[in-house]
N, CA, C and O atoms as a DFTB+ gen file, in Angstrom:
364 C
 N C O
     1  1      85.409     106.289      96.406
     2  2      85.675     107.633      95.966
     3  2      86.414     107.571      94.623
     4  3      87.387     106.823      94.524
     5  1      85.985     108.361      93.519
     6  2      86.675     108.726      92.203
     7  2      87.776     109.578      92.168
     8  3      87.703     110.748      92.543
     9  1      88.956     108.979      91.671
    10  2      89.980     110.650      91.780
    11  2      90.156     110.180      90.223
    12  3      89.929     109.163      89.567
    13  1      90.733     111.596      89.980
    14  2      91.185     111.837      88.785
    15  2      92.004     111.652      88.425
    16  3      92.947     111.743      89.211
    17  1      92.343     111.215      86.845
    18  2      93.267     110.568      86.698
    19  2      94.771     111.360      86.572
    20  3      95.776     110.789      86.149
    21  1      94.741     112.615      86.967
    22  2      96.316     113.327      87.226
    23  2      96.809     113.280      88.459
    24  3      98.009     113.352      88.723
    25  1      95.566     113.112      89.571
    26  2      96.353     112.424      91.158
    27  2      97.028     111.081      90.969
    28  3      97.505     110.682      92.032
    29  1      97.231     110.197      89.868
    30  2      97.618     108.791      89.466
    31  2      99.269     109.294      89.068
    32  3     100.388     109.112      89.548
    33  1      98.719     109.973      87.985
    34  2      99.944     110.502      87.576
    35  2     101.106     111.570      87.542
    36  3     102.086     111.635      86.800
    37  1     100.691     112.392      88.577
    38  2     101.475     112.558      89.492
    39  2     102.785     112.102      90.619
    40  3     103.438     112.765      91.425
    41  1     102.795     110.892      90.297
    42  2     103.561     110.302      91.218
    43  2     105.028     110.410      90.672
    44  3     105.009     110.654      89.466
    45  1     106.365     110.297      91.219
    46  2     107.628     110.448      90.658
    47  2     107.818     108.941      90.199
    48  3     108.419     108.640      89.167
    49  1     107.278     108.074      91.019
    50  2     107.533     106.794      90.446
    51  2     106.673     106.090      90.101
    52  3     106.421     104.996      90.607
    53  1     105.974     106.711      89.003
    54  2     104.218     106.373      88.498
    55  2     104.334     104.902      87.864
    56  3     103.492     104.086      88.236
    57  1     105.438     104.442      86.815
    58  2     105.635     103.263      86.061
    59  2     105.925     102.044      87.572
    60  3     105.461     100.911      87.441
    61  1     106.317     102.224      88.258
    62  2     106.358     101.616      89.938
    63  2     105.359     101.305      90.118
    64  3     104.981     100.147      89.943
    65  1     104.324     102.640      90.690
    66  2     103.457     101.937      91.116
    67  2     102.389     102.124      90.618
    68  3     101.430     102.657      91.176
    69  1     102.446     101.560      89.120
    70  2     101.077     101.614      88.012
    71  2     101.573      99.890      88.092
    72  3     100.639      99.120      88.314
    73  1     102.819      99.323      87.945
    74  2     103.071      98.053      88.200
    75  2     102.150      97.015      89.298
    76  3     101.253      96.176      89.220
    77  1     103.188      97.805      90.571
    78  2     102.370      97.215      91.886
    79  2     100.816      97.293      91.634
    80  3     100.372      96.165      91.421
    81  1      99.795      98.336      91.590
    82  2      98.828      98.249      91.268
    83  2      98.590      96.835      90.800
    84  3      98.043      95.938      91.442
    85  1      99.176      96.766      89.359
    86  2      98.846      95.424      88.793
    87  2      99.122      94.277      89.143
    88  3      98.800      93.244      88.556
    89  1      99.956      94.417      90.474
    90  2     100.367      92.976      90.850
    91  2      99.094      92.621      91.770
    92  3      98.686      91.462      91.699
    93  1      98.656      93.215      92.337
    94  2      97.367      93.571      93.379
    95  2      96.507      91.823      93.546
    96  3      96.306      91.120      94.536
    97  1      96.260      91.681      92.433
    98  2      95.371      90.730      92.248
    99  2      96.010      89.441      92.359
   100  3      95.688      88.670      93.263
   101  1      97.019      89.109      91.384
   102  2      98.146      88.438      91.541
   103  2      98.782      88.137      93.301
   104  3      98.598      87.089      93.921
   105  1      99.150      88.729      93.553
   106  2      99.465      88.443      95.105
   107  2      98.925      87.566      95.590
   108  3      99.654      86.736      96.133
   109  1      98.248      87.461      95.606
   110  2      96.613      86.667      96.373
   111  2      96.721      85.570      95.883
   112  3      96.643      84.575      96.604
   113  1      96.965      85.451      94.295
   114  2      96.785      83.661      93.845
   115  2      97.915      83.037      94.928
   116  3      98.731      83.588      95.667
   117  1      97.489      81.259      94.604
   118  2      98.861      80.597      95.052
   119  2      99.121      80.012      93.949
   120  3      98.553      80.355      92.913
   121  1     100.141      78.902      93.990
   122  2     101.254      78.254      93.061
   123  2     102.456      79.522      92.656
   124  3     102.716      80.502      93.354
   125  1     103.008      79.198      91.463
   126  2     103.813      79.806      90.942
   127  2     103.769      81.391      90.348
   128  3     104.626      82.270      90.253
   129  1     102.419      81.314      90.017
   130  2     101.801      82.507      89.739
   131  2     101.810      83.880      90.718
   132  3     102.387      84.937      90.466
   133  1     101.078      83.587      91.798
   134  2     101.209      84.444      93.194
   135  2     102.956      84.458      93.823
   136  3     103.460      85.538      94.130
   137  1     103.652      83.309      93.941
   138  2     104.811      83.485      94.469
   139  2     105.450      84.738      93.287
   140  3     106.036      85.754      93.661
   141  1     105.280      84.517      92.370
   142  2     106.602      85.417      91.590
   143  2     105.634      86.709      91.676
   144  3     106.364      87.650      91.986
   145  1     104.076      87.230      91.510
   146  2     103.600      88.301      91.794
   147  2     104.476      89.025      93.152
   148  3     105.208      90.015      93.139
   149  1     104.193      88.358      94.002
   150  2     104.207      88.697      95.752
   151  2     105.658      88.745      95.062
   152  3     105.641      89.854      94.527
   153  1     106.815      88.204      94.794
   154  2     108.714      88.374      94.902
   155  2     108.711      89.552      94.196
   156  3     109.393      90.405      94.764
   157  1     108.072      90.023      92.907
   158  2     108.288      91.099      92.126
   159  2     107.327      92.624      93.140
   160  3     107.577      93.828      93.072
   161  1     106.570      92.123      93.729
   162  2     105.628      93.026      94.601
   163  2     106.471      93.747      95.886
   164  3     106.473      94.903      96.310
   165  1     107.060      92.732      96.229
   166  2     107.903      93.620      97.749
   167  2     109.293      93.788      96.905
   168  3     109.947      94.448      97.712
   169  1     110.104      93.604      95.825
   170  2     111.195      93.862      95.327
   171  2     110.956      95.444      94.758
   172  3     111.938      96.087      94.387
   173  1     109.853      95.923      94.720
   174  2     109.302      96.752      93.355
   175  2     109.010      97.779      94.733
   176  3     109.100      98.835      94.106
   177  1     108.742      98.200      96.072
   178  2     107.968      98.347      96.787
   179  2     109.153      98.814      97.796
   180  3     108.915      99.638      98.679
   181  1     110.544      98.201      97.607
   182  2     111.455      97.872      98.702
   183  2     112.453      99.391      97.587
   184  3     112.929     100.437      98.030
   185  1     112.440      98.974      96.398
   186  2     113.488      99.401      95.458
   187  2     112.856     100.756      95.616
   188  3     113.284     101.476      96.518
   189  1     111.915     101.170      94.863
   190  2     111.494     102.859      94.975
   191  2     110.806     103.192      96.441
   192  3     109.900     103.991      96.678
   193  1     111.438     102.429      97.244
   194  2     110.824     103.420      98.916
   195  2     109.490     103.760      98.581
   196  3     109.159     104.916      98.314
   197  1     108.512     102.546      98.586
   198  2     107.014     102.686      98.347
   199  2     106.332     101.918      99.660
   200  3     105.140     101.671      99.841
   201  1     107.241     101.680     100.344
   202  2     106.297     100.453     101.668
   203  2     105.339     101.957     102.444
   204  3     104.127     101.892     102.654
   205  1     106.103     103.086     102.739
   206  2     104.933     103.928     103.360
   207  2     104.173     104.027     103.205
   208  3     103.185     103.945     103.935
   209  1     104.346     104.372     101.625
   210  2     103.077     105.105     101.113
   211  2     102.049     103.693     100.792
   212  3     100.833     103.836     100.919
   213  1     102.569     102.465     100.413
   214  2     101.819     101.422     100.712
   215  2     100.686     101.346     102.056
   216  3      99.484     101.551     102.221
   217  1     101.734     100.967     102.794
   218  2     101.103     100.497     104.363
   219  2     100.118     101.910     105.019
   220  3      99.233     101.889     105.875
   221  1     100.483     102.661     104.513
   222  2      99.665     103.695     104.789
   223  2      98.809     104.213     104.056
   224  3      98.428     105.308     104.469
   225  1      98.223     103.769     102.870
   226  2      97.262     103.394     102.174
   227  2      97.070     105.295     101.720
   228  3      96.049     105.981     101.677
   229  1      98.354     105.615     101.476
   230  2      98.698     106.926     100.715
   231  2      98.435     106.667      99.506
   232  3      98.059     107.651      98.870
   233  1      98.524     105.120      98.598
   234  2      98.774     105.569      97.305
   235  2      97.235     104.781      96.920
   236  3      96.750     104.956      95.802
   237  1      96.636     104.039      97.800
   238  2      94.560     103.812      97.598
   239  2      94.166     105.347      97.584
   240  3      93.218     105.738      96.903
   241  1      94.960     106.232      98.391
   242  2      94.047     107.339      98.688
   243  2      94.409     108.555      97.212
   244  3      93.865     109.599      96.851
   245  1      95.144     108.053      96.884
   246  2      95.220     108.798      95.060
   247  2      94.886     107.958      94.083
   248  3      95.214     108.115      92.908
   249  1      94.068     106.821      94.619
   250  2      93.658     106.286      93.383
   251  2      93.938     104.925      92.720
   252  3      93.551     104.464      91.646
   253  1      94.914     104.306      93.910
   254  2      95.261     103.088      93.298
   255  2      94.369     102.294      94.317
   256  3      94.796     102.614      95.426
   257  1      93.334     101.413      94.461
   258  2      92.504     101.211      95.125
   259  2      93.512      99.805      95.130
   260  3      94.254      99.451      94.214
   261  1      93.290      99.100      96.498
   262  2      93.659      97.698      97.160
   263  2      95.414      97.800      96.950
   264  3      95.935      96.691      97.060
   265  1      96.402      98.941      96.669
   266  2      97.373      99.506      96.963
   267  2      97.763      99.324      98.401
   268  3      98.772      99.992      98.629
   269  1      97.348      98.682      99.435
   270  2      97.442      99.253     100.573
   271  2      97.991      98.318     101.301
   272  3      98.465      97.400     100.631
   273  1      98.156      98.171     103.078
   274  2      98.948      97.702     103.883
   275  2      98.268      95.838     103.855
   276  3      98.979      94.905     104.228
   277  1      96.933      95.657     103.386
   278  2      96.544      94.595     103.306
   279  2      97.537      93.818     102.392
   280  3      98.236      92.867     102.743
   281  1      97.462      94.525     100.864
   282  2      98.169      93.519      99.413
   283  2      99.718      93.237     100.364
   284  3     100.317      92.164     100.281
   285  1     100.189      94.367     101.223
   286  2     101.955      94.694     101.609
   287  2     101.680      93.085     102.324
   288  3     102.347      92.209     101.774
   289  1     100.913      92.680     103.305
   290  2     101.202      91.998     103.961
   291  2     100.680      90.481     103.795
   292  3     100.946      89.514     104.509
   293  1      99.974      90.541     102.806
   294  2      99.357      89.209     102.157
   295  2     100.939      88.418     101.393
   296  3     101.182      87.213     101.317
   297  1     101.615      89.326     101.018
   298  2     102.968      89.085     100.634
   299  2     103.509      87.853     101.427
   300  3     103.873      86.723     101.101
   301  1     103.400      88.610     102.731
   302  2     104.287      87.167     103.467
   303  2     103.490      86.368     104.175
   304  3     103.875      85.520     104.980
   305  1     102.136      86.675     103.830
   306  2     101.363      85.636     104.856
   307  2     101.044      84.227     103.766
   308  3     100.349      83.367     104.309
   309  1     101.444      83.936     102.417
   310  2     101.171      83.008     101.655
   311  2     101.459      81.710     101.481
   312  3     101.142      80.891     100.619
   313  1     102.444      81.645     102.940
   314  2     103.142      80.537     103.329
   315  2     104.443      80.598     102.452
   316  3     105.103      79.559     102.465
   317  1     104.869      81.511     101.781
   318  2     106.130      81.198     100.839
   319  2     107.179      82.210     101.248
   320  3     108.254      82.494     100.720
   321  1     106.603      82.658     102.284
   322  2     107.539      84.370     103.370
   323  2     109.089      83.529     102.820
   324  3     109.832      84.340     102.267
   325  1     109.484      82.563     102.858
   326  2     111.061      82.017     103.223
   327  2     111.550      82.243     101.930
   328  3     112.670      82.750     101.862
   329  1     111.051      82.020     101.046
   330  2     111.439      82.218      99.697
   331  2     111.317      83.126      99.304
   332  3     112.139      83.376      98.423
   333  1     110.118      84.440      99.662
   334  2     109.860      85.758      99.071
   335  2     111.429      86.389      99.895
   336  3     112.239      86.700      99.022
   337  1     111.922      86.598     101.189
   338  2     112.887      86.769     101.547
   339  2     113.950      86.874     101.525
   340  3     114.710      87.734     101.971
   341  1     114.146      85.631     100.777
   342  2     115.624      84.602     100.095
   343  2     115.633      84.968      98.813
   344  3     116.614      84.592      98.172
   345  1     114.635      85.740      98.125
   346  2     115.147      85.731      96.559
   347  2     115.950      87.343      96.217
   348  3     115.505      88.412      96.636
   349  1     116.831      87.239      95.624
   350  2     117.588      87.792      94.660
   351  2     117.023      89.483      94.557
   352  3     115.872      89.350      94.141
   353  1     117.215      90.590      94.689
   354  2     116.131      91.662      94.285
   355  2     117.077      91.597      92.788
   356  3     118.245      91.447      92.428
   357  1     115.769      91.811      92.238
   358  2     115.795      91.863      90.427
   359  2     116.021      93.252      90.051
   360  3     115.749      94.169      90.826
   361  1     116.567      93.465      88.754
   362  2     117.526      95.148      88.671
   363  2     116.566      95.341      87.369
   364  3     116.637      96.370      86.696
């Protein structure tokens, strides 16, 4: 489905999750690359109260496609959960 691009921007915390969006792909790699995607992905997600609208695939359904409870949970399934956990949230 196509939405338009003012259901995108609409959001109060659009620079958030125009980010996450972009981490999307990223997540998924491994090495160093995917770990710091996935640490900046649930830090970014945790900070503007976005896991709902994540996991509930509220913010695929305005338009951010693969936004959803899959990318939330690929996070800790990458084998690096101990370290995504343990790190620092970034300001």
């Amino acid at each position: 489905m196509k939405h338009h691009k003012s259901a995108q921007q609409a959001h109060p915390h659009i620079e958030a999750v125009r980010r996450l969006h972009a981490l999307c792909n990223a997540v998924r790699s491994t090495g160093t690359r995917g770990s710091k995607a996935r640490i900046e992905f649930v830090q970014l997600a945790y900070r503007y109260g976005l896991v709902e609208e994540i996991t509930s695939y509220a913010l695929w359904d305005r338009g951010y496609e693969d936004l959803g409870e899959r990318t939330f949970d690929t996070c800790f399934e990458m084998g690096d959960s101990e370290e995504l956990t343990s790190s620092p949230p970034s300001r």
